[in-house]
N, C-alpha and C positions, 0 to 999 in steps of 0.2 A: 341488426347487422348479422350477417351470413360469417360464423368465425371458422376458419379451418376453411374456404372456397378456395381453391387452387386458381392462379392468373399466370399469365403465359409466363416462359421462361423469361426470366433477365440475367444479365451479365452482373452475377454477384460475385463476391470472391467465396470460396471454398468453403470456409467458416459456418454460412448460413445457405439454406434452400428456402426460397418466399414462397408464403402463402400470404395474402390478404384478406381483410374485411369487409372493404370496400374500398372506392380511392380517396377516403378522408384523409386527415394527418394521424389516425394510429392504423398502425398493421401488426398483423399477429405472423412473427418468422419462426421457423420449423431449425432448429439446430441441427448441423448435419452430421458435427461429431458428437456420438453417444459419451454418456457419462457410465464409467466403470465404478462398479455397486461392490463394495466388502462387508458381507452381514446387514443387506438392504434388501429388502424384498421389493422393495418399489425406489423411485430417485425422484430427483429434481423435472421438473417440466421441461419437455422438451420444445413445446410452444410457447412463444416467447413475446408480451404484445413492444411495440417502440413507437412512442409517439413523438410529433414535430418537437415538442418543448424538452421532453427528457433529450432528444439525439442532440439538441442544443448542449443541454449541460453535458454529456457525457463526452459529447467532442473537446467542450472545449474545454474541460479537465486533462481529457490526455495531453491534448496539444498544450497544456499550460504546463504539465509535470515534466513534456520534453522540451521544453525549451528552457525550465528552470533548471533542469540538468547540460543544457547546452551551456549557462549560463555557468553553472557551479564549475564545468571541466576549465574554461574560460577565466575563472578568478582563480583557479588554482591554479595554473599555467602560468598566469601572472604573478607567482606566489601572494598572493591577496588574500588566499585560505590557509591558515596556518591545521596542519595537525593531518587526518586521515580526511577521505571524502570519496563516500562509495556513491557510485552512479546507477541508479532507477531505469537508466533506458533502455525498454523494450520490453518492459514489465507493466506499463502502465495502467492495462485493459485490469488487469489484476487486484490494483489499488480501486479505480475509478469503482470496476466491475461489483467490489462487497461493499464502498459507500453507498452506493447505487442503493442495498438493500437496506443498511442500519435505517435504525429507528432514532430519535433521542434519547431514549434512554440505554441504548446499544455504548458498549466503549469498545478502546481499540487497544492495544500494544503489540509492539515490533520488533525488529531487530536494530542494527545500526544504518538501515538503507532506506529513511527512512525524508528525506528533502520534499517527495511528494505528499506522504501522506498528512504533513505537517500542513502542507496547504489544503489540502483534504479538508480536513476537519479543520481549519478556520484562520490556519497562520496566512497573512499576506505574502505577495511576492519579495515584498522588500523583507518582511519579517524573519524569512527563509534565507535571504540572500545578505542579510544585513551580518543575522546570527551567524554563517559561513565564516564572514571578513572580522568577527567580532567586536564586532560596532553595536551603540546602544537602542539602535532598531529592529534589534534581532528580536527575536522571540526570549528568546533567555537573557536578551541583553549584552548577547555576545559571549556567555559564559559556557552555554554549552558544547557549541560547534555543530559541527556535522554529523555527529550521533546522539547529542541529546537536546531536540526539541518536543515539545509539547504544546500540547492544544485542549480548548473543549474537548472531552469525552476520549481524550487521547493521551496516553497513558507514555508515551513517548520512545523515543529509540533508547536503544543501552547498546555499551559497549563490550557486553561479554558476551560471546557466544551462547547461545540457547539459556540464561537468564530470564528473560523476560517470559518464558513460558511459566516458571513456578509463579511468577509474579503475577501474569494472567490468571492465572487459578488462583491465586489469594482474590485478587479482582472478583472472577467467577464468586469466591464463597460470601463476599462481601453483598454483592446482588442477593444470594442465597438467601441470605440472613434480612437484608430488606425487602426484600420480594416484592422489587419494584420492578419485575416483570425483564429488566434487561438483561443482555446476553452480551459475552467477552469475547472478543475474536482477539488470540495469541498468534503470531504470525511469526516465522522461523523459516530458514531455508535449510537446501538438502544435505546442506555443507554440518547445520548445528542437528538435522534429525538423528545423530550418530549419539550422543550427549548422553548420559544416562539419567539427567535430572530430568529429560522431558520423558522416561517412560515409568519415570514414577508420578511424573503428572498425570498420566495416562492413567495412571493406577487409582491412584486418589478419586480425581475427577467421577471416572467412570463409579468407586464405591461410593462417594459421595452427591451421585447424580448432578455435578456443578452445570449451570448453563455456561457452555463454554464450546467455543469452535473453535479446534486447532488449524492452525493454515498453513501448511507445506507448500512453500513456493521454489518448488523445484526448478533452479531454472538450468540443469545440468552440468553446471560447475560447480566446486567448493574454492576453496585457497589453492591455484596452481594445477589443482587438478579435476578427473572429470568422476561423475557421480558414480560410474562403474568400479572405479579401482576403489573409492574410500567404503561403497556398504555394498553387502554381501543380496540385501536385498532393498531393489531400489524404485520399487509398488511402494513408494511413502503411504498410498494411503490402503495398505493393507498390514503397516507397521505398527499399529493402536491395538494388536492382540484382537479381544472381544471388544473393543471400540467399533465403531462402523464408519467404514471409508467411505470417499467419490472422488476418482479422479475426474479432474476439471480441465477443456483446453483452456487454458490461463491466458492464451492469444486471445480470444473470443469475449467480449466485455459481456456480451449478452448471459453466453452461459456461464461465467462465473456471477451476474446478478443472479441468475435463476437457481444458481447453485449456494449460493450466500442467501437466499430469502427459503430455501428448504432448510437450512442448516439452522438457521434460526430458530425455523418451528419446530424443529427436532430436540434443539440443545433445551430448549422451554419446555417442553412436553415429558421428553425423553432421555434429557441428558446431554452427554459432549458428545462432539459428532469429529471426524477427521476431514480435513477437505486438502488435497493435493492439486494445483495450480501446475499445470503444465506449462514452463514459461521461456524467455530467453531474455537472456543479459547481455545487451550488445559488446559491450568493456570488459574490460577485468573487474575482478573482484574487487580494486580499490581504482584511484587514481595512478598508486606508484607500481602498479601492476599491467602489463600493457598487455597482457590476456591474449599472446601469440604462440607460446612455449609450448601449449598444450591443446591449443587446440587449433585447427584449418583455419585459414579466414573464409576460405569456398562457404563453410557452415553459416557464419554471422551474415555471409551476404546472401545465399539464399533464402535464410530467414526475413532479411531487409525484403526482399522482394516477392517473396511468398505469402509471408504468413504475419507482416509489420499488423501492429491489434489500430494504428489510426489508420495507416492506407487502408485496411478492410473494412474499417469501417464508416469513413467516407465513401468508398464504392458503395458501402451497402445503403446507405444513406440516401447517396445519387441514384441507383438501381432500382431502389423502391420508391422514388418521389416525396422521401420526406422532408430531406434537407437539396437545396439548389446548390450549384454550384459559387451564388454570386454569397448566397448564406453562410458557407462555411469559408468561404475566403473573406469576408466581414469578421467573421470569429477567429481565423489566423491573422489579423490586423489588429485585432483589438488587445490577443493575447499579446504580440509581438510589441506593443507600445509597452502594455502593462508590462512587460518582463525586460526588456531596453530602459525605462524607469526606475526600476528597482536595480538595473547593475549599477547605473550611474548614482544614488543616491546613496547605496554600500559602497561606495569607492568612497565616499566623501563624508559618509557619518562619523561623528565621534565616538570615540572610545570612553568605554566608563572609568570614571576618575582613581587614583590608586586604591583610597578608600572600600573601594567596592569589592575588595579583594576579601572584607570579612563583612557581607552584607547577604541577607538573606541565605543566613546559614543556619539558623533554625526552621521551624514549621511555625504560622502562628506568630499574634504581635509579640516577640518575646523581646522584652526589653533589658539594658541594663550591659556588665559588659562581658565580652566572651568569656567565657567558660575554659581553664584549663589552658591560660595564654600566659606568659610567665614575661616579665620585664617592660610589658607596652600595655597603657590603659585603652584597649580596644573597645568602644561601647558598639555592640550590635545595632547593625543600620537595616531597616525594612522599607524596602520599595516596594513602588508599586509596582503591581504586575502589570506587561508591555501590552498595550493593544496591537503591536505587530502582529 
């Protein structure tokens, strides 16, 4: 096969410029937005292959992350979510984009935005949507809610700002110390890049050579306001001092995979790497935030129409003949059952019994009764953990 052969112009969105290999089901596409290098002498690939089976999953990952956040705005509306509930949409090239690259022995951690990547890495639609309404087919059982679910290899969301970064680095030094080859991707936005606990990660990390990839997912809000007024300098990924940057369009699923499988070999190799996500967040910062105060609606809608990371990438999909049209609307059918399934089944699961309020509150079968409970014979209860 002829890689890098140029084939006539098609009607792709902006994101990508095609090149082919031939007209089988993979093609090799040419990224049109360059990646911005801090202390890089070379970057990520700019050629990029996508074949019929990967554009399968990767569509219909997004198309599952947006509708389970259509789904999430929808139970909270109905007050059916008790507590906070931050919304994923229009980030999702972002997510899909560094699953895309993990390996299994790869782990992840987040911040609190985190409903997609729980199915990501292995929670069900119900198990997402269950967890929300806090019913016992959640993932956590219903205990955690909307920022703290977990998964295989996923280390889960938390609720404090730029937290979970020192956490990733303990992660990171835990690999270290097995040297089972994996790498830690810590994931934070532009709002928590301000923190000062994340640039003494930076410090560590880098003296400690952790395999760890920080992810700035810049999506140019914080809480109420815009990335300009809270930091003085807003190159996230030129924030790491002597760490070495890549700004990423974070619209673009392709080149944040290409940019998340260089990051990889880096953090292995070389140490931690910084990667900033160029992104948009359709919402507010939360649900009780209606994300108009500060910023145009002109903005979210020309992004809707411009630069949305599934419209682009169905065009591009359609444009270069790998996916049909009758294909990806089979995969908006199948997601749309699975995700209509899962609201109806969280509307009507049960809640975990009073009991459960002191249950799996150790690590580990620990038996016997709480610890440090004064007036009530509470004996510690261990379940199982949920296959949601």
């Amino acid at each position: 096969m002829a890689v890098g052969l140029p084939v006539p112009k098609l009607d792709v969105p902006d994101e990508c410029e095609s090149m082919s290999e031939s007209m089988d089901e993979v093609r090799v596409l040419r990224l049109q937005k360059d990646f911005h290098l801090h202390r890089l002498e070379c970057g990520p690939e700019m050629l990029v292959r996508l074949g019929k089976e990967d554009a399968k999953v990767y569509y219909r990952q997004m198309v599952a992350i947006r509708r389970l956040e259509a789904a999430a705005s929808l139970l909270y509306k109905e007050r059916l979510v008790r507590g906070f509930c931050h919304l994923y949409t229009g980030q999702e090239a972002c997510a899909v984009g560094i699953k895309a690259a993990m390996r299994p022995e790869d782990t992840l951690i987040a911040g609190y935005r985190v409903h997609g990547w729980a199915y990501l890495m292995g929670v069900s639609a119900l198990g997402v949507l269950a967890e929300l309404t806090g019913r016992l087919s959640g993932c956590a059982k219903g205990k955690g809610g909307s920022m703290h679910m977990y998964g295989q290899g996923f280390y889960g969301g938390t609720g404090i700002v730029g937290d979970q970064v020192p956490l990733g680095a303990g992660i990171a030094l835990a690999k270290k110390y097995s040297n089972n080859g994996g790498v830690c991707f810590a994931l934070y936005g532009d709002g928590a890049a301000n923190q000062g606990q994340i640039f003494e990660c930076f410090n560590m990390a880098c003296l400690w050579k952790l395999p760890i990839v920080f992810v700035c997912e810049n999506n140019n809000y914080g809480m109420g306001t815009s990335a300009e007024r809270a930091a003085c300098n807003i190159k996230y990924y030129t924030r790491g001092d002597v760490l070495p940057g890549i700004w990423v369009n974070g619209q673009d699923i392709l080149a944040v995979r290409s940019a998340a499988e260089f990051a990889i070999d880096h953090a292995q190799k070389r140490g931690p790497l910084l990667l900033e996500l160029s992104t948009h967040r359709y919402y507010g910062h939360s649900m009780s935030d209606p994300g108009t105060g500060y910023r145009p609606r002109e903005e979210i809608q020309n992004v809707r129409i411009k630069y949305d990371p599934i419209n682009s990438f169905r065009l591009l999909c359609q444009g270069n003949v790998i996916l049909s049209q009758n294909e990806l609307k089979q995969i908006d059918d199948e997601v749309r059952h699975e995700v209509n399934e899962a609201i109806g089944r969280a509307k009507k699961d049960e809640e975990l019994p009073i009991n459960h309020l002191w249950s799996d509150v150790y690590a580990g079968h620990v038996e016997g009764n709480m610890r440090d409970v004064h007036g009530y014979n509470l004996k510690h209860v261990r379940t199982k953990a949920s296959n949601a």
